[in-house]
VOLUMVO-527553 format. One record per residue: z negated, y, x of N, C-alpha, C, O in turn; residue number from 1; chain; residue in three letters. Coordinates in steps of 0.2 Angstrom, whole numbers, plus 5000, padded with zeros to 4 digits. Atoms other than C-alpha are relative to their C-alpha. Layout:
<recs>
@nzz:Z | nyy:Y | nxx:X | cazz:Z | cayy:Y | caxx:X | czz:Z | cyy:Y | cxx:X | ozz:Z | oyy:Y | oxx:X | seq:NUM | mol:A | type:ALA
...
</recs>
This chain:
<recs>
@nzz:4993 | nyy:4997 | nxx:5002 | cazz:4930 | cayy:4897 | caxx:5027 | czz:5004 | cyy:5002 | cxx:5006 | ozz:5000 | oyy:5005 | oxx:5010 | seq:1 | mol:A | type:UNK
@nzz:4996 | nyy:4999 | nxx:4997 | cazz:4944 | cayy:4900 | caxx:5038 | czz:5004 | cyy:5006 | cxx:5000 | ozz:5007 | oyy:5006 | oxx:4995 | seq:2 | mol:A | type:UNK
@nzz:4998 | nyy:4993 | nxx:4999 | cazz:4949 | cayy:4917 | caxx:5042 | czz:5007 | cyy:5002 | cxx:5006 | ozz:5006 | oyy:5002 | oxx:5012 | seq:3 | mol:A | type:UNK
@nzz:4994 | nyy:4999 | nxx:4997 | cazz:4967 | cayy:4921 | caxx:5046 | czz:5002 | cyy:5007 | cxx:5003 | ozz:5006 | oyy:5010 | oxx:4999 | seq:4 | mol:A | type:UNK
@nzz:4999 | nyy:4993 | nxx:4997 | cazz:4969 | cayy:4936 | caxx:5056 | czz:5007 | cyy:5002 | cxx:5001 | ozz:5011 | oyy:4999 | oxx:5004 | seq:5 | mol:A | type:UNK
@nzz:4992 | nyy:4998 | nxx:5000 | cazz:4985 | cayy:4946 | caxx:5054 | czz:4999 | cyy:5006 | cxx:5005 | ozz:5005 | oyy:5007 | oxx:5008 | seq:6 | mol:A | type:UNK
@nzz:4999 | nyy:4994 | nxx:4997 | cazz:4980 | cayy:4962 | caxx:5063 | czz:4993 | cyy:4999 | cxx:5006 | ozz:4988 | oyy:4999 | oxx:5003 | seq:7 | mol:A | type:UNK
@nzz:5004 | nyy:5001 | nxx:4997 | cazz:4968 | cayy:4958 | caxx:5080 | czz:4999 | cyy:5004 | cxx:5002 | ozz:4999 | oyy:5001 | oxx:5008 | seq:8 | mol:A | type:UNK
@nzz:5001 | nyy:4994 | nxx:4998 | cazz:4965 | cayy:4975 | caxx:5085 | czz:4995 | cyy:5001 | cxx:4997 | ozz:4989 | oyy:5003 | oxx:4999 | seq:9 | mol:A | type:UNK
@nzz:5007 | nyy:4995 | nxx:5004 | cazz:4957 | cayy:4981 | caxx:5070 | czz:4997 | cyy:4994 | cxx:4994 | ozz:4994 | oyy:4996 | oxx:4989 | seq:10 | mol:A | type:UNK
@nzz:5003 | nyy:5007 | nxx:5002 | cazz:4951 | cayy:4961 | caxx:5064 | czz:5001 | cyy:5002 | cxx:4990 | ozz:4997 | oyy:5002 | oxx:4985 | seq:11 | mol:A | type:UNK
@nzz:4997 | nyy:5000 | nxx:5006 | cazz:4963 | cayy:4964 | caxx:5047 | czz:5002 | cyy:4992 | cxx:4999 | ozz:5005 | oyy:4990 | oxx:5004 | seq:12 | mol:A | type:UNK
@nzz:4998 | nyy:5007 | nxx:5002 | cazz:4965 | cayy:4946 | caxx:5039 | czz:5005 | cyy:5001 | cxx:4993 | ozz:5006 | oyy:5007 | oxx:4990 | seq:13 | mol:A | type:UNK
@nzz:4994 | nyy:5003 | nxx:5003 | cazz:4979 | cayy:4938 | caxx:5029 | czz:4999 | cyy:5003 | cxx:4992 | ozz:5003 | oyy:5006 | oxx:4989 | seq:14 | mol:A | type:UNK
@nzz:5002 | nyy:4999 | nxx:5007 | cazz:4968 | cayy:4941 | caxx:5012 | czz:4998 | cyy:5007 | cxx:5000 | ozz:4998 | oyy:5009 | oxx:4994 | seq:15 | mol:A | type:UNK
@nzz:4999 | nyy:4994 | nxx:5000 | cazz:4965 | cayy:4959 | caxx:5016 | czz:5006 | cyy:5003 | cxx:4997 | ozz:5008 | oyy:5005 | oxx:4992 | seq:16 | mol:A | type:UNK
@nzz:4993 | nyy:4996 | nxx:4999 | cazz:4981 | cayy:4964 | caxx:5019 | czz:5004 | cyy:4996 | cxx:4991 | ozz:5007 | oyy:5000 | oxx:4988 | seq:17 | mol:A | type:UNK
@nzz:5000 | nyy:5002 | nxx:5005 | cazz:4985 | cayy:4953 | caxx:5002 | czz:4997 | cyy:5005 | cxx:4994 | ozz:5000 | oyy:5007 | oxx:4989 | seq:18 | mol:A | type:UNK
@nzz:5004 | nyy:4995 | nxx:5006 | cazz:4972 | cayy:4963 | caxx:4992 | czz:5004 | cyy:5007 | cxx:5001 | ozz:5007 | oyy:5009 | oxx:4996 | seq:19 | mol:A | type:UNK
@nzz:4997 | nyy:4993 | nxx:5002 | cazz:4979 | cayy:4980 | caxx:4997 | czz:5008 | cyy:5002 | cxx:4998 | ozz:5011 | oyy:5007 | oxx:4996 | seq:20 | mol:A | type:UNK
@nzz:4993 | nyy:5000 | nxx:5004 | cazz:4996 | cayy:4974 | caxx:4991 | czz:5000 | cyy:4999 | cxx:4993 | ozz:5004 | oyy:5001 | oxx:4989 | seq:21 | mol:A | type:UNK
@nzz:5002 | nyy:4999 | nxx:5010 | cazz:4989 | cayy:4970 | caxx:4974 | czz:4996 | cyy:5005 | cxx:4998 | ozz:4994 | oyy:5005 | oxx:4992 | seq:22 | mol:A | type:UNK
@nzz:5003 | nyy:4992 | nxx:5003 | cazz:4981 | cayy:4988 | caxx:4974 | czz:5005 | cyy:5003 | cxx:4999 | ozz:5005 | oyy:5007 | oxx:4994 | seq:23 | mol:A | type:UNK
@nzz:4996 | nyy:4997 | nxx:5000 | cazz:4998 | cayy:4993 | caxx:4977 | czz:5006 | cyy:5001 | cxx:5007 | ozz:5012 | oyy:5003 | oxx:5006 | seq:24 | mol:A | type:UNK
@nzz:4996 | nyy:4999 | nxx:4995 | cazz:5004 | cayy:4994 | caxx:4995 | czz:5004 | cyy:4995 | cxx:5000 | ozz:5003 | oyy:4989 | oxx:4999 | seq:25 | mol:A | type:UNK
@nzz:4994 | nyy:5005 | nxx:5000 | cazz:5021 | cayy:4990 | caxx:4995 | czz:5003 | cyy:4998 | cxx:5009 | ozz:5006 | oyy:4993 | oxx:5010 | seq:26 | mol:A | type:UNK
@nzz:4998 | nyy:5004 | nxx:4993 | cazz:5024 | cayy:4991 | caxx:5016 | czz:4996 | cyy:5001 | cxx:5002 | ozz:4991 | oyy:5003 | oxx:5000 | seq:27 | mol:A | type:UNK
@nzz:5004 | nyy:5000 | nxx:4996 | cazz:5019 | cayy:4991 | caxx:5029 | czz:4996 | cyy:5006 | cxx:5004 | ozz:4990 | oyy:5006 | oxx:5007 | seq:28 | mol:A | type:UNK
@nzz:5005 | nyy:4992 | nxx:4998 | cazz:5014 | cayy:5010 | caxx:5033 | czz:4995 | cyy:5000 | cxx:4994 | ozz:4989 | oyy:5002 | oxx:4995 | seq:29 | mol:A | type:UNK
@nzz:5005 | nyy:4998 | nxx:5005 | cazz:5005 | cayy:5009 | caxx:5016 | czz:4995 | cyy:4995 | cxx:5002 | ozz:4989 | oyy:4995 | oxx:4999 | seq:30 | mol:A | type:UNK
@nzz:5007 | nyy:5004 | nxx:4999 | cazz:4994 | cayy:4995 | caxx:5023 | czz:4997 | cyy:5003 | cxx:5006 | ozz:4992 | oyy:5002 | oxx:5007 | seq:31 | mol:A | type:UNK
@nzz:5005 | nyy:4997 | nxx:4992 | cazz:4990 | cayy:5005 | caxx:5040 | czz:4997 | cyy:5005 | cxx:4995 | ozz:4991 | oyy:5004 | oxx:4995 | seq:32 | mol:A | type:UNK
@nzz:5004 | nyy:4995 | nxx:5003 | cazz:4986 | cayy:5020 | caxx:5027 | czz:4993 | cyy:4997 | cxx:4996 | ozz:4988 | oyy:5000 | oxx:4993 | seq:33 | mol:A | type:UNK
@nzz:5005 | nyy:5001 | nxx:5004 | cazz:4975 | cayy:5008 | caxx:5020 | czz:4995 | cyy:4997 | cxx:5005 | ozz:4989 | oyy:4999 | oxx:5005 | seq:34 | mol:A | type:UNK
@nzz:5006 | nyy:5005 | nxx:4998 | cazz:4967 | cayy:4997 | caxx:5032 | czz:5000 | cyy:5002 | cxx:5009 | ozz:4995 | oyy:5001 | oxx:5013 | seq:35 | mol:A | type:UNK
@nzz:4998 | nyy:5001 | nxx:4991 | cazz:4976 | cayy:5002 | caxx:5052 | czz:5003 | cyy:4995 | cxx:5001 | ozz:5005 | oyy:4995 | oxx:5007 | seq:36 | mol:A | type:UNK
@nzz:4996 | nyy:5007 | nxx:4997 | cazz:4984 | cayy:4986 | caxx:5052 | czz:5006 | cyy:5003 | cxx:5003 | ozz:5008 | oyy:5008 | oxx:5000 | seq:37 | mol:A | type:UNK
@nzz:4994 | nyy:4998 | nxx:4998 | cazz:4999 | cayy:4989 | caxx:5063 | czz:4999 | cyy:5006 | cxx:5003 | ozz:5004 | oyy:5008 | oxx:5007 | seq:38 | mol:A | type:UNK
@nzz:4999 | nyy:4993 | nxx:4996 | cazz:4995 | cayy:5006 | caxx:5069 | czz:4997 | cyy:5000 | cxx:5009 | ozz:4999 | oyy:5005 | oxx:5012 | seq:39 | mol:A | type:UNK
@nzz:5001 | nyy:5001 | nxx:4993 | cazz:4989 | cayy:5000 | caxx:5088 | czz:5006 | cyy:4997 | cxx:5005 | ozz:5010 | oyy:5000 | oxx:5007 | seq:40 | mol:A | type:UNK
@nzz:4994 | nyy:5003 | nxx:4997 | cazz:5000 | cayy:4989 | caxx:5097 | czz:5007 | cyy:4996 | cxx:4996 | ozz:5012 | oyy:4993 | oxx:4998 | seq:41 | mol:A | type:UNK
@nzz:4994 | nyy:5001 | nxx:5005 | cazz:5011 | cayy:4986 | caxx:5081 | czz:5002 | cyy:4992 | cxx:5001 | ozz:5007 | oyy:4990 | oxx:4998 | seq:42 | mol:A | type:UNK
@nzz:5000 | nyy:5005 | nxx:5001 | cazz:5011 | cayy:4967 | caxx:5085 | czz:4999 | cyy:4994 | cxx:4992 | ozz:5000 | oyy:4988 | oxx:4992 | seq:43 | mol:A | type:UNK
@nzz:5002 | nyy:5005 | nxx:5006 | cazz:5006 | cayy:4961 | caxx:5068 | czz:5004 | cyy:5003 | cxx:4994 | ozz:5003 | oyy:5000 | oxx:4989 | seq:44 | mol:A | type:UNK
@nzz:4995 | nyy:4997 | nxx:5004 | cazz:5021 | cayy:4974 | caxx:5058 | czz:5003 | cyy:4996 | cxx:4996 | ozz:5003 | oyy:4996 | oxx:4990 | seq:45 | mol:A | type:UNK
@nzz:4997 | nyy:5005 | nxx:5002 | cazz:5032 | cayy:4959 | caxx:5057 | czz:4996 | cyy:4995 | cxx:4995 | ozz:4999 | oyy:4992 | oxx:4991 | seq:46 | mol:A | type:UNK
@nzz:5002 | nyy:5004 | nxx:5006 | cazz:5018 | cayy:4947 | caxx:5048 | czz:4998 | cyy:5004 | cxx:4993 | ozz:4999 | oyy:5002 | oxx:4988 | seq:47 | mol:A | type:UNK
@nzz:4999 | nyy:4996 | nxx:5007 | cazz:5014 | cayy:4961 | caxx:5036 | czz:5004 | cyy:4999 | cxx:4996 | ozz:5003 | oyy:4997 | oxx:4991 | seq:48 | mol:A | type:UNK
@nzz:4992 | nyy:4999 | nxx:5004 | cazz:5032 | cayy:4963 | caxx:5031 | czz:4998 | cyy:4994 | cxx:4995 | ozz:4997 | oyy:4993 | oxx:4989 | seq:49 | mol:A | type:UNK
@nzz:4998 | nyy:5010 | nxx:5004 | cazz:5033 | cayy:4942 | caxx:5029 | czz:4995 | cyy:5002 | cxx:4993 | ozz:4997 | oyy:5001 | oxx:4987 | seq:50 | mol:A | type:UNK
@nzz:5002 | nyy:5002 | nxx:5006 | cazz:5018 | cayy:4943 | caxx:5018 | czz:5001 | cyy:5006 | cxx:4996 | ozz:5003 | oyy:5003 | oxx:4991 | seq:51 | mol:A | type:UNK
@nzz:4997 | nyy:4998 | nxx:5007 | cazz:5023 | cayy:4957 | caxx:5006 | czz:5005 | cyy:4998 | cxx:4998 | ozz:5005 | oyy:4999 | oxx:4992 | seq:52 | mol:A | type:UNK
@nzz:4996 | nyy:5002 | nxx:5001 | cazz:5039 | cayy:4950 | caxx:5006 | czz:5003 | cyy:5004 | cxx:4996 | ozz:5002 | oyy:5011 | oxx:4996 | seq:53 | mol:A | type:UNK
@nzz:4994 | nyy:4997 | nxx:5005 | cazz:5052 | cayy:4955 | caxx:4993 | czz:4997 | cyy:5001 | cxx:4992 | ozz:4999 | oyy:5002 | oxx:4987 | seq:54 | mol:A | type:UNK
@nzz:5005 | nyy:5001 | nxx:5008 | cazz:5040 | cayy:4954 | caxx:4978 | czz:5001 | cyy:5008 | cxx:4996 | ozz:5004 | oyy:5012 | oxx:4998 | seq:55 | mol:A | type:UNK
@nzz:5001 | nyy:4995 | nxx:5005 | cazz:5037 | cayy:4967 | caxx:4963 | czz:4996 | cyy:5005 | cxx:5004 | ozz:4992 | oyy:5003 | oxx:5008 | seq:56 | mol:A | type:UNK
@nzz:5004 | nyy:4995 | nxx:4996 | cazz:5031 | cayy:4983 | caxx:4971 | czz:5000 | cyy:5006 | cxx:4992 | ozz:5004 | oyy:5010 | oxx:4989 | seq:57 | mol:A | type:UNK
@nzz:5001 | nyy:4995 | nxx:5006 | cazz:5022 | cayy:4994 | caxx:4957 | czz:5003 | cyy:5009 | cxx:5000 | ozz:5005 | oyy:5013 | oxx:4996 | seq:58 | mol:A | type:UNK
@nzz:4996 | nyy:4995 | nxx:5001 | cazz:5026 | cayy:5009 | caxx:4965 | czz:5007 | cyy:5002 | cxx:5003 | ozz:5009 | oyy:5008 | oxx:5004 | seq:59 | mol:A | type:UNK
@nzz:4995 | nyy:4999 | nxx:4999 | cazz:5042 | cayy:5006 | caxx:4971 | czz:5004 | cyy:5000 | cxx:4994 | ozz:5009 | oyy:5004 | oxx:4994 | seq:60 | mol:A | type:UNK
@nzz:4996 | nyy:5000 | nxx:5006 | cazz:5047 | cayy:5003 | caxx:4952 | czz:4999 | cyy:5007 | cxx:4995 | ozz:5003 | oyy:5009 | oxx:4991 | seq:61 | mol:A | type:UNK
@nzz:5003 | nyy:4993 | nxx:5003 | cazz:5038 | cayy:5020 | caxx:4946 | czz:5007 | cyy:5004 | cxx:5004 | ozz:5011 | oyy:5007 | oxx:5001 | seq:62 | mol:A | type:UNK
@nzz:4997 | nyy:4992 | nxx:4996 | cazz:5048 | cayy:5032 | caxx:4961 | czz:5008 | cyy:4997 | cxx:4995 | ozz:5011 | oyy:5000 | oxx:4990 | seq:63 | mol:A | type:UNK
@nzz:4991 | nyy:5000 | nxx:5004 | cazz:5067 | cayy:5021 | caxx:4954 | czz:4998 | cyy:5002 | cxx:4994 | ozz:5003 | oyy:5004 | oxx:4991 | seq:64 | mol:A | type:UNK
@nzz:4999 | nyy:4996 | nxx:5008 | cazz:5061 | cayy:5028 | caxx:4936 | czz:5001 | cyy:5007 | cxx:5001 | ozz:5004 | oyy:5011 | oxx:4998 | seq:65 | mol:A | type:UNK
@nzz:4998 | nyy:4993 | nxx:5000 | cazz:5060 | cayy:5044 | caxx:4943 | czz:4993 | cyy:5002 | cxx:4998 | ozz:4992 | oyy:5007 | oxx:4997 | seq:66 | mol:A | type:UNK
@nzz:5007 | nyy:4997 | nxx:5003 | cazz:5040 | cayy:5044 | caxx:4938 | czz:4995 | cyy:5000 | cxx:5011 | ozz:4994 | oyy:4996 | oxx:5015 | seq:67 | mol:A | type:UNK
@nzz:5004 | nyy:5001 | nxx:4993 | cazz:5028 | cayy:5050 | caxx:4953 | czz:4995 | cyy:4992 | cxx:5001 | ozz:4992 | oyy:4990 | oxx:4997 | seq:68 | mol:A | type:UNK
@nzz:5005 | nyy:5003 | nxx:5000 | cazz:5019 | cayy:5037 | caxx:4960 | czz:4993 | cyy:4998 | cxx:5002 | ozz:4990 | oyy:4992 | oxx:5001 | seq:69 | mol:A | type:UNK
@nzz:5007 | nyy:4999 | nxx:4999 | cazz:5003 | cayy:5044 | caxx:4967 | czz:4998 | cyy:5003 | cxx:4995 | ozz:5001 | oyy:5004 | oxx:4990 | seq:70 | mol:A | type:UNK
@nzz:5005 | nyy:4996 | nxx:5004 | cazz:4990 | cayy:5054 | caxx:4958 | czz:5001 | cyy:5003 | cxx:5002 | ozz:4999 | oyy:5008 | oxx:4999 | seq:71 | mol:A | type:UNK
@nzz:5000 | nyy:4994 | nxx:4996 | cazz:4992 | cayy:5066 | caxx:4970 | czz:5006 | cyy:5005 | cxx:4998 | ozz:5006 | oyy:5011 | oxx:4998 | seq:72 | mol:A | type:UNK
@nzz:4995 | nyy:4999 | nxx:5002 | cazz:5011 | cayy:5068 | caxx:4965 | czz:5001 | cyy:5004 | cxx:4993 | ozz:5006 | oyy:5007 | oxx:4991 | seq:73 | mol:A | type:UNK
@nzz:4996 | nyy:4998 | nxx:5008 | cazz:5009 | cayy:5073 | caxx:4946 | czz:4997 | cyy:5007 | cxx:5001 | ozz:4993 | oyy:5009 | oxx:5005 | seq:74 | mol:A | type:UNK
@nzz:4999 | nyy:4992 | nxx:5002 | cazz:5010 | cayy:5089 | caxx:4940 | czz:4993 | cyy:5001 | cxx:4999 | ozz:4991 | oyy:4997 | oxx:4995 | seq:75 | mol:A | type:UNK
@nzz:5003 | nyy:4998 | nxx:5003 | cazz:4993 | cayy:5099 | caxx:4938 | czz:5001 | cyy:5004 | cxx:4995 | ozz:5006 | oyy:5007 | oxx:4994 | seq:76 | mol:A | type:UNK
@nzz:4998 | nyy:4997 | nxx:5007 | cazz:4991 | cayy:5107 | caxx:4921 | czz:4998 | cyy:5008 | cxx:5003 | ozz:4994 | oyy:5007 | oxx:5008 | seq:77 | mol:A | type:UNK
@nzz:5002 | nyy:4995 | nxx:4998 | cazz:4988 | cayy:5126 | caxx:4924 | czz:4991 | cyy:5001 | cxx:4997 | ozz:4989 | oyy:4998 | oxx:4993 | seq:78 | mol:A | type:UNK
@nzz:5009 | nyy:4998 | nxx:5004 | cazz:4969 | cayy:5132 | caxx:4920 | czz:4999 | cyy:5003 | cxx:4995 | ozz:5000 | oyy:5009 | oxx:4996 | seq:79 | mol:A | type:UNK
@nzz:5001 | nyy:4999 | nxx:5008 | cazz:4965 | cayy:5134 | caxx:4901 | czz:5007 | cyy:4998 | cxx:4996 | ozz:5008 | oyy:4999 | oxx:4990 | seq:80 | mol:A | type:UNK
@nzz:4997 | nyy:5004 | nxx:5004 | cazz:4979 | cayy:5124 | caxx:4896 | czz:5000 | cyy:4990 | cxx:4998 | ozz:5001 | oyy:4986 | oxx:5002 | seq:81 | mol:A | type:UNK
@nzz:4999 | nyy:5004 | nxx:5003 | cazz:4979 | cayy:5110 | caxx:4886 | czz:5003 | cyy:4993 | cxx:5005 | ozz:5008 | oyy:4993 | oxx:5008 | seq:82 | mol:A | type:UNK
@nzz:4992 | nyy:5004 | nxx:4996 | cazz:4984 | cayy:5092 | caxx:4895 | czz:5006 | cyy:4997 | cxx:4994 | ozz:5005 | oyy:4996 | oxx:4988 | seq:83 | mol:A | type:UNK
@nzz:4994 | nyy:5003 | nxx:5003 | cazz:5000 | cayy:5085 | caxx:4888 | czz:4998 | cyy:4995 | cxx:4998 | ozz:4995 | oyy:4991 | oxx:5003 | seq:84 | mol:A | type:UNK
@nzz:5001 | nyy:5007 | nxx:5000 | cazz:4998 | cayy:5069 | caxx:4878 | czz:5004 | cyy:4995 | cxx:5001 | ozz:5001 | oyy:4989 | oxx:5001 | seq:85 | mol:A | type:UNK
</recs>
């Protein structure tokens, strides 16, 4: 199998950086939060971009509604109330 390396610092390939864009990361800071790609000599920013491209980004479609799109972002419920359904 032939392994195409996107990030030669931190040995991130082409199908990584793919995977964590189908988890969800939409750029390119959200793949160093995932993997370090791009966070050392930033050589490899520009091919990140190219492969997320322009495509459907899940949480960029969530923040234009106006809905958070981490988990970390939603509202906790106070302690002894009910969650909302």
């Amino acid at each position: 199998m032939n392994r195409v390396y996107v990030c030669s610092c931190f040995g991130v390939t082409e199908k990584q950086v793919k995977e964590h864009a189908e988890a969800g990361a939409c750029t390119p800071r959200q793949i160093a939060s995932a993997c370090k790609a791009g966070t050392d000599c930033g050589s490899c920013v520009r091919r990140i971009q190219a492969l997320l491209g322009r495509g459907d980004c899940p949480r960029r479609e969530l923040l234009d509604r106006g809905v958070p799109a981490l988990a970390a972002e939603l509202p906790q419920a106070p302690a002894g109330l009910p969650e909302a359904a």
